[in-house]
C-alpha positions as CSV (number, residue, x, y, z in Angstrom):
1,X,146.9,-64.3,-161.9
2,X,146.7,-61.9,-164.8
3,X,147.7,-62.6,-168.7
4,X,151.8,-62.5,-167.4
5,X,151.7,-63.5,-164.1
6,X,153.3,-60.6,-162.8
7,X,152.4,-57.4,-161.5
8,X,152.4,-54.8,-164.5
9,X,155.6,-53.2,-164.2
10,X,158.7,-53.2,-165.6
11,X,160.5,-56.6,-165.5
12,X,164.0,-57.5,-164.2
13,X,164.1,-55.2,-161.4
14,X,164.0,-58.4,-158.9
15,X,165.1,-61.5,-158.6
16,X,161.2,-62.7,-157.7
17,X,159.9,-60.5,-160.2
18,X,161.7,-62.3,-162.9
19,X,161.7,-65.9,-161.3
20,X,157.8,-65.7,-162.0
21,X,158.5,-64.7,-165.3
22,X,160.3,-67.9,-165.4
23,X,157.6,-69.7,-163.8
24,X,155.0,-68.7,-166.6
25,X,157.3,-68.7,-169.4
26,X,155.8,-70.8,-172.8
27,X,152.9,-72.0,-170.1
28,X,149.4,-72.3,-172.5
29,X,147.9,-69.3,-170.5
30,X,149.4,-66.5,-168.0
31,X,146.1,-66.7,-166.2
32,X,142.8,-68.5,-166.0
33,X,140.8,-68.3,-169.4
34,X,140.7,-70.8,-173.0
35,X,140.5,-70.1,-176.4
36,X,136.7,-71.2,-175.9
37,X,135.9,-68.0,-173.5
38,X,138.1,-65.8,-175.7
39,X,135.6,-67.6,-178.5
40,X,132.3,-67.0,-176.0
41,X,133.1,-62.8,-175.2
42,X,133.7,-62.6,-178.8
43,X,130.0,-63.6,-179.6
44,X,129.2,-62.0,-176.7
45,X,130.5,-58.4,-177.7
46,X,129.0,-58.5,-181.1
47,X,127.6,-57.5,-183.5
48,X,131.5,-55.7,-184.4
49,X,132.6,-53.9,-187.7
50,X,133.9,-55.7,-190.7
51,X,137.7,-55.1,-189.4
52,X,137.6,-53.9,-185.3
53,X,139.9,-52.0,-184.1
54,X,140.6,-53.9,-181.0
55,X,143.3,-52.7,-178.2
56,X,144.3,-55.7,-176.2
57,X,145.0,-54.6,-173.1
58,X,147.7,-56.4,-170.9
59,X,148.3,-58.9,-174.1
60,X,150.9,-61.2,-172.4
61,X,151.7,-63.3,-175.2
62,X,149.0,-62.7,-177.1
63,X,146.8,-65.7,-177.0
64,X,143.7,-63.7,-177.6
65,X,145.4,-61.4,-179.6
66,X,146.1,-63.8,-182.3
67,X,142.6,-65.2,-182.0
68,X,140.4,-62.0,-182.5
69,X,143.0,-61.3,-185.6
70,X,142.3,-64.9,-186.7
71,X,138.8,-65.0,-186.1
72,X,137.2,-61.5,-185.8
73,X,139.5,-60.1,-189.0
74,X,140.3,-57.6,-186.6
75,X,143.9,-55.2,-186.0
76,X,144.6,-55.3,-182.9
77,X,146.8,-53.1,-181.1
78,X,148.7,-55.4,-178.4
79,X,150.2,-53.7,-175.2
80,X,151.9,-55.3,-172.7
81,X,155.0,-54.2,-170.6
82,X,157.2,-57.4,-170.9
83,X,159.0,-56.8,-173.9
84,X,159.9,-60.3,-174.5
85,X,156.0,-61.5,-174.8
86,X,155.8,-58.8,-177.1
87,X,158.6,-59.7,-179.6
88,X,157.0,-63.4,-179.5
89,X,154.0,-62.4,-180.5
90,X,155.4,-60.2,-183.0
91,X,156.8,-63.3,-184.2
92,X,154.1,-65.3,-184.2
93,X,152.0,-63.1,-186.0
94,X,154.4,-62.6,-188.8
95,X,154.6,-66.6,-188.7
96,X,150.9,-66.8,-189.4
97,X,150.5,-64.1,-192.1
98,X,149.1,-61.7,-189.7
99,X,151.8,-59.1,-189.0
100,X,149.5,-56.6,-190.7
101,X,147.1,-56.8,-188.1
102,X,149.1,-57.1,-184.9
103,X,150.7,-54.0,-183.8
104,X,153.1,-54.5,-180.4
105,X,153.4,-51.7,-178.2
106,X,155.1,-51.3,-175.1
107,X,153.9,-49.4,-172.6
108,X,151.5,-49.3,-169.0
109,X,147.9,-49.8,-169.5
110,X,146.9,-47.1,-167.9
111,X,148.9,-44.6,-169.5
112,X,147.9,-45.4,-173.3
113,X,149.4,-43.1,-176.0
114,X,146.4,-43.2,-178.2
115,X,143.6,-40.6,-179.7
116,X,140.2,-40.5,-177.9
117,X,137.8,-42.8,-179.9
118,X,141.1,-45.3,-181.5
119,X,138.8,-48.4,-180.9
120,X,135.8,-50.4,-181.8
121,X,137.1,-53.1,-178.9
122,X,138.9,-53.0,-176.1
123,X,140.1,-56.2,-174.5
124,X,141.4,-57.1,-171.0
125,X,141.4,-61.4,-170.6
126,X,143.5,-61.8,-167.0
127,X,144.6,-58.2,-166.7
128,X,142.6,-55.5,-164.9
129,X,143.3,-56.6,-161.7
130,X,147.6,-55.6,-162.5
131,X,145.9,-51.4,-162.6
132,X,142.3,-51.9,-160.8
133,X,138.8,-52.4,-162.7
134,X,138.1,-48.5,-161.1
135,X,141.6,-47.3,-162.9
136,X,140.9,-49.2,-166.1
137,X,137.4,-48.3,-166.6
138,X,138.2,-44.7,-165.8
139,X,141.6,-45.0,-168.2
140,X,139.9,-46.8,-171.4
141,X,136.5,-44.9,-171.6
142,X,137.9,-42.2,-173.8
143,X,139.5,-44.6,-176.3
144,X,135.9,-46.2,-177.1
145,X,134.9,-45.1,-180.6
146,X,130.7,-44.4,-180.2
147,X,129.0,-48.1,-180.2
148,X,131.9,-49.5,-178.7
149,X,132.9,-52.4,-176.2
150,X,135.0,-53.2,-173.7
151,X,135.8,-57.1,-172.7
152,X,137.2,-57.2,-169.0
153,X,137.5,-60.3,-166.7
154,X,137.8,-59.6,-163.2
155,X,137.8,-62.2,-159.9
156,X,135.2,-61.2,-157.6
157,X,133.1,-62.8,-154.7
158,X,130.4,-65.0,-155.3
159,X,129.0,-65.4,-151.6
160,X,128.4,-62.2,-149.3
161,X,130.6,-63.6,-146.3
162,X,133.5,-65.7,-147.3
163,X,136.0,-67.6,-145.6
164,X,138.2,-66.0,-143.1
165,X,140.9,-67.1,-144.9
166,X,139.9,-66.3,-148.2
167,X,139.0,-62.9,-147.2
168,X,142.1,-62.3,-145.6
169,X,144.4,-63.7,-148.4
170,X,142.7,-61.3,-150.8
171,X,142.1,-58.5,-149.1
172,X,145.8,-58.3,-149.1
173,X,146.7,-59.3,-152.6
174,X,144.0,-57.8,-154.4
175,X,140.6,-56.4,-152.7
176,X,137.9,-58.2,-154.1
177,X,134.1,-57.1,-154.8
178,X,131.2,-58.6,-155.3
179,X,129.1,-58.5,-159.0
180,X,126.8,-55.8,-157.8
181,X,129.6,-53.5,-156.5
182,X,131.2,-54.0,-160.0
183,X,128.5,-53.2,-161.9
184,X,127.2,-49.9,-159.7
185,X,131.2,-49.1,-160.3
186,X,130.9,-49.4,-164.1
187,X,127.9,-48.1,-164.4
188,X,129.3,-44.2,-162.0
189,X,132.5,-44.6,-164.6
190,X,129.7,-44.5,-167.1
191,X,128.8,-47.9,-168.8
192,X,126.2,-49.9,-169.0
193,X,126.3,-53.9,-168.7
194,X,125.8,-55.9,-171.9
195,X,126.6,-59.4,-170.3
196,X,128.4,-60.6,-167.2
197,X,129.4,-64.8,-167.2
198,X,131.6,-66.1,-165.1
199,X,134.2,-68.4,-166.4
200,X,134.2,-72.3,-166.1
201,X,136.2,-74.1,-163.5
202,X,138.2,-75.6,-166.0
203,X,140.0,-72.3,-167.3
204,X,141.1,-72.5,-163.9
205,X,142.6,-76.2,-163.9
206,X,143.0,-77.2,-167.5
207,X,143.9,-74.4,-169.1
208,X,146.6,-72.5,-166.1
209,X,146.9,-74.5,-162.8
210,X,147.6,-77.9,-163.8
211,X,150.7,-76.6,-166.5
212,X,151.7,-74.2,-164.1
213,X,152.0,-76.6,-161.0
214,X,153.7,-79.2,-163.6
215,X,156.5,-76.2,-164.2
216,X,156.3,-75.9,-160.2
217,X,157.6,-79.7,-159.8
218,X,160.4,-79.3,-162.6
219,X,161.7,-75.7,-161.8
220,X,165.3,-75.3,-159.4
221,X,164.0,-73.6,-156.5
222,X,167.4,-72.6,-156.2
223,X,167.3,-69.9,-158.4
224,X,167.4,-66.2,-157.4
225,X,164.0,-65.3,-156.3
226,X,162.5,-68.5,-157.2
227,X,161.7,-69.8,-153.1
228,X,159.3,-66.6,-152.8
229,X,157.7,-66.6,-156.3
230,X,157.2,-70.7,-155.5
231,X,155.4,-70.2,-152.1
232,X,153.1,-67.0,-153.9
233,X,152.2,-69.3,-156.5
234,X,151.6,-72.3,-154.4
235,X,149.3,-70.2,-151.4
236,X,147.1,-69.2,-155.1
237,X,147.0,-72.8,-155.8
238,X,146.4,-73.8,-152.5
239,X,143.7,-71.2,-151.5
240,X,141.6,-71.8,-154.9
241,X,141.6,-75.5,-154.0
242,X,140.5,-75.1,-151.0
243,X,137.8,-71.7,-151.2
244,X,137.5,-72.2,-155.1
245,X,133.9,-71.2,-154.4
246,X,134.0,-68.1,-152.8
247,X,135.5,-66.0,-155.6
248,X,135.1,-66.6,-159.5
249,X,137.0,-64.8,-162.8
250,X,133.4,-63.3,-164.5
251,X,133.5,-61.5,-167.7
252,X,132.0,-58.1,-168.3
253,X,130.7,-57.2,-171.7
254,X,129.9,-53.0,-171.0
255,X,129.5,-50.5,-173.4
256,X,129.4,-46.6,-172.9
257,X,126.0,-45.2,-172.4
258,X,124.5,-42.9,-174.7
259,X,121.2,-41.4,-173.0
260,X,120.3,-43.7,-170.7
261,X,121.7,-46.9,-168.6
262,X,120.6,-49.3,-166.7
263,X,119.7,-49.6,-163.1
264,X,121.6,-52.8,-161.9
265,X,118.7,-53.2,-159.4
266,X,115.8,-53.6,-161.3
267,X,116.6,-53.3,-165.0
268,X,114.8,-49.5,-165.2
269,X,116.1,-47.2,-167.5
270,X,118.0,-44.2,-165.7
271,X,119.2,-40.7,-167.6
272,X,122.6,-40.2,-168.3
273,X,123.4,-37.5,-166.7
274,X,125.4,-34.4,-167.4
275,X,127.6,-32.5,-164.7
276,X,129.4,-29.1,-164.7
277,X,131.1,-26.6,-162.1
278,X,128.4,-24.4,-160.1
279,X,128.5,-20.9,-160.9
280,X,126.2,-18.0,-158.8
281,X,123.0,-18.4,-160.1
282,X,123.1,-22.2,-158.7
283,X,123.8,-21.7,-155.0
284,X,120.1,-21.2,-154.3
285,X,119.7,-25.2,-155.8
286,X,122.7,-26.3,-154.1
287,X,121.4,-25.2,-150.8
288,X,117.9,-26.8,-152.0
289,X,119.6,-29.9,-152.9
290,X,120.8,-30.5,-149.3
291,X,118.3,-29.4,-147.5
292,X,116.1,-32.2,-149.0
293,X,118.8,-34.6,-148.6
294,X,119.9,-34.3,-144.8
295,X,117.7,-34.2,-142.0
296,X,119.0,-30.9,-140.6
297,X,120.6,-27.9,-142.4
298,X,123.7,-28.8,-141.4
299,X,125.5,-30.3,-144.7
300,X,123.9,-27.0,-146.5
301,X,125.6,-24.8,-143.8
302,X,129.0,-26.6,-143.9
303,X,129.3,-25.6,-147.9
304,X,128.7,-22.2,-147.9
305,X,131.3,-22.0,-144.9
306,X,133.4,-23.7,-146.9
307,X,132.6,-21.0,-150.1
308,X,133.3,-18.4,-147.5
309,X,136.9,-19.7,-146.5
310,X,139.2,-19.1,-149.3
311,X,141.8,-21.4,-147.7
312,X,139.4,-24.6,-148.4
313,X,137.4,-23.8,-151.7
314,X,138.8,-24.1,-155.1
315,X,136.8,-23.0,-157.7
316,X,136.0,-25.6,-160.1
317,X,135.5,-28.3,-157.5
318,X,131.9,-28.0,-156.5
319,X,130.4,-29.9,-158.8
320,X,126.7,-30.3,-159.7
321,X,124.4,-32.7,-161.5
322,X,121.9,-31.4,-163.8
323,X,118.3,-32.6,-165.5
324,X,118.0,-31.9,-169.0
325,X,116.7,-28.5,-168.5
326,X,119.6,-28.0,-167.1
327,X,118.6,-27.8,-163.3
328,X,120.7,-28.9,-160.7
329,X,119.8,-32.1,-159.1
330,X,123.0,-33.3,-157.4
331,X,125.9,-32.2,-156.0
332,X,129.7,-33.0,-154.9
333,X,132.3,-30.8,-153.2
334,X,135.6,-31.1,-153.3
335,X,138.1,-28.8,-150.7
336,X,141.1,-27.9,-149.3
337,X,142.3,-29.9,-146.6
338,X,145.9,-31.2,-145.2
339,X,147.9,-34.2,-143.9
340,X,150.5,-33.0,-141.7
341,X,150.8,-30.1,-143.8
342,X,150.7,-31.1,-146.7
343,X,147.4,-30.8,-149.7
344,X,144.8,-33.0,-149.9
345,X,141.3,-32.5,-151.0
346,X,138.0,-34.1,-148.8
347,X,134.9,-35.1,-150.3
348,X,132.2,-33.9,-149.1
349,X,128.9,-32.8,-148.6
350,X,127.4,-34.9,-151.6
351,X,123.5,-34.7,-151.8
352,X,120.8,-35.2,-154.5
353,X,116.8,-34.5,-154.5
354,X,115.1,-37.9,-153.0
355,X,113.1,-37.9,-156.2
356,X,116.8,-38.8,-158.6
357,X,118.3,-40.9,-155.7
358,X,119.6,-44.5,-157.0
359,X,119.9,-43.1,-160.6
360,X,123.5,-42.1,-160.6
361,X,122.6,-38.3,-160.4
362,X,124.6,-38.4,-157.5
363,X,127.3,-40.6,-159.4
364,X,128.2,-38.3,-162.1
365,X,128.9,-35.5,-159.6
366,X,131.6,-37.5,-157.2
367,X,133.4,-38.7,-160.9
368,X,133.2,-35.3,-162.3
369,X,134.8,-33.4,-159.2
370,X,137.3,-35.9,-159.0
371,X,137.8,-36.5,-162.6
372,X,138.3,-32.2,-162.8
373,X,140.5,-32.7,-159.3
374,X,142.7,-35.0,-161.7
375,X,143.2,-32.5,-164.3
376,X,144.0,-29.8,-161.6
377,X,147.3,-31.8,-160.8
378,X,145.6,-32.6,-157.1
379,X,146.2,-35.9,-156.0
380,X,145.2,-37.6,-152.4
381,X,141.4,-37.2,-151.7
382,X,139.9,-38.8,-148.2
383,X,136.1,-39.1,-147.7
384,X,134.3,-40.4,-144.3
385,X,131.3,-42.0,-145.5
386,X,129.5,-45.5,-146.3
387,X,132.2,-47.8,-146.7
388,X,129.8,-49.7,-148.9
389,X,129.5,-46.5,-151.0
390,X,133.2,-45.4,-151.9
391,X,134.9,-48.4,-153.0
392,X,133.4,-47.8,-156.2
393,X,135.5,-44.6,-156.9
394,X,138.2,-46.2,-156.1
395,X,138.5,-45.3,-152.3
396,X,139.9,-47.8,-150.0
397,X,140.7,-47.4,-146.4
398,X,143.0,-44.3,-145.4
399,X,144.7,-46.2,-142.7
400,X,146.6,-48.4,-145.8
401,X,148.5,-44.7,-146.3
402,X,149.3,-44.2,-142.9
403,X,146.5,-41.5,-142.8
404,X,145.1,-40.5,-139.0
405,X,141.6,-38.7,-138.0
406,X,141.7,-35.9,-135.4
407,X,138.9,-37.8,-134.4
408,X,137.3,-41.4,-133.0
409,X,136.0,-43.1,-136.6
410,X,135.3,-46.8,-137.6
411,X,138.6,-47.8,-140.0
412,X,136.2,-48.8,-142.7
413,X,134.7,-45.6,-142.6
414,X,137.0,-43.2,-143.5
415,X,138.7,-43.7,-147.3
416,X,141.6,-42.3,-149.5
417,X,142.2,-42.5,-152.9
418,X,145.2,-41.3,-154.9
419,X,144.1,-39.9,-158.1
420,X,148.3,-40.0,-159.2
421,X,149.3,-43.6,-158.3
422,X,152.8,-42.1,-159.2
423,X,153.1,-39.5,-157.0
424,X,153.6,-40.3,-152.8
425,X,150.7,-39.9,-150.7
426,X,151.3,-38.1,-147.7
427,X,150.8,-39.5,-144.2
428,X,149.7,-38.5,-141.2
429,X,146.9,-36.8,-139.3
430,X,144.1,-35.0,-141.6
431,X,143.5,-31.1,-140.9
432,X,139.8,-30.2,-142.2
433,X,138.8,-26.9,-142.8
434,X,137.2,-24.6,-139.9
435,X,133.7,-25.5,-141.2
436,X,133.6,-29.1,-140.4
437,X,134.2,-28.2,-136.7
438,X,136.3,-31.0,-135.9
């Protein structure tokens, strides 16, 4: 359900990979959406420069590409894996006098080859969901000139406890979230919402389902692959017909803060917050920091055991949050743990002072730490925590990795996130540090 249909990958390594590739081939859309939302965002992101830049993320075949060149006057970089949509939309351009505005490139969305800053626009109609909104918010922030925009659709819940079914069928296609878990998501990543409008029913029917379930009926289900990528497709169908109203496509409209955002809560103001590594003279805070936090001194214990153990700390990775005086008033620790032997990082103590909680003080400091982890080359990080809390990071259950505590813990509780999707993520049981005691 993205703009090609298919996961975003390389094409033509499988038979089903490239009998839905068959399946969505010349179809009016590659996923739900109309030139009239493309038409709607576009108001909805503006005022824009006289020519935007625009990347258009996950282009497909380039419906909205040729629209916002058409319509906005804009050059818009167009990047898609399937080399084929690419070289039809080349094509197509050229055919409309616009080749001088539409530039193809092949290559993953989440590995973009371009300068920080490249774009007034980025665009994403149908695609997030092929990287993640956490990857692709994380991924496209640096490539926002200053006043920038970034256009995403993602499918989300619109009802706190859906069907079973539903629940079930997505949870293991694509784990949905609800609007508020989005937002508090963009928000850590560091946007702020502009708009959020869910799409009509009919981008669902008119405009995707209904030509795709007519090239259902007419298709040999003979073909190599075709059987599996028939009963995917059909299930999709099947389950938006019957739960259409538990989930929704919306659109978000966000923008990168400058000094200030917006609490999703209440519409407040919040500072934008600025985060660093600790050095000496802010242990005394740190300590402070989560003593106010916790009910005990346990959590402020636990860290400087930690600093103490030069098998678990790793300078660099204890993280704080600072007011614009520059005093600390949140904090995130990243260490040294393993999985069966081999590295992984845990998350953990994170605190701020009650009087910055719920402002994304503590926020800044989990995306910083694992933002620097990133850079450091590390890769798995687990967390037990609020499974509520998490997700928006990017953590999801470490039992889908095959990853064991030495200990009795809800599933939902305890979360892993790979911060190098490329790399293999080690199994087995976690071994904390000495400090945690477990």
């Amino acid at each position: 359900m993205n703009d090609t249909g298919t996961p975003d990958h390389v094409p033509g390594t499988d038979p089903v990979t490239e009998a839905f590739f068959t399946l969505h081939r010349d179809l009016p859309r590659q996923g739900p959406g109309s030139d009239a939302t493309t038409r709607r965002l576009l108001e909805m992101a503006g005022p824009l420069p006289e020519r935007p830049r625009v990347l258009d993320a996950g282009c497909g075949p380039g419906r909205s590409t040729l629209l916002l060149a058409e319509e906005a006057g804009a050059h818009v970089t167009a990047v898609d894996l399937h080399q084929p949509f690419l070289d039809g939309l080349a094509a197509e351009a050229a055919r409309r006098g616009l080749g001088g505005q539409v530039t193809v490139v092949n290559c993953s969305m989440d590995q973009l080859p371009f300068p920080d800053h490249s774009f007034d626009v980025i665009w994403a109609e149908g695609s997030v969901y092929t990287i993640g909104f956490d990857t692709a918010l994380r991924a496209w922030h640096r490539l926002l000139a200053p006043g920038g925009v970034l256009v995403a659709t993602e499918i989300e819940w619109t009802v706190p406890s859906p069907a079973a079914s539903a629940r079930a069928y997505w949870d293991a296609a694509y784990p949905l979230r609800t609007h508020a878990t989005n937002t508090d998501a963009a928000q850590a990543a560091g946007y702020r919402l502009s708009a959020h409008w869910p799409l009509p029913e009919t981008d669902w029917w008119d405009e995707y389902y209904s030509p795709l379930t007519q090239r259902i009926s007419r298709v040999d289900p003979r073909q190599p692959g075709m059987p599996e990528a028939l009963a995917a497709l059909q299930a999709e169908i099947a389950m938006r017909r019957e739960h259409g109203g538990d989930y929704q496509y919306a659109a978000y409209v966000l923008q990168p803060h400058d000094d200030t955002l917006v609490n999703s809560e209440n519409g407040t103001t919040m500072p934008t917050w600025t985060t660093r590594p600790e050095t000496t003279e802010d242990i005394p805070a740190i300590r402070a920091i989560n003593l106010a936090a916790f009910p005990t001194a346990m959590e402020a214990d636990i860290i400087e055991a930690l600093r103490a153990d030069p098998q678990a700390w790793i300078d660099g990775l204890s993280m704080i949050t600072a007011a614009p005086d520059g005093t600390p008033v949140g904090y995130a620790l990243l260490t040294r743990c393993h999985g069966d032997g081999a590295p992984a990082l845990t998350l953990g103590p994170c605190a701020v002072l009650p009087s910055v909680q719920r402002t994304g003080a503590g926020s800044a400091a989990i995306r910083a730490a694992l933002d620097t982890a990133r850079d450091m080359g590390e890769n798995l990080v687990l967390v037990l925590g609020h499974a509520s809390y998490y997700p928006r990071f990017g953590f999801t259950p470490a039992s889908r990795f095959g990853i064991r505590t030495p200990f009795e813990v809800p599933d939902e509780a305890m979360m892993a996130i790979a911060l190098d999707t490329t790399r293999p993520i080690p199994a087995g049981t976690i071994q904390y540090p000495a400090a945690f005691g477990v």
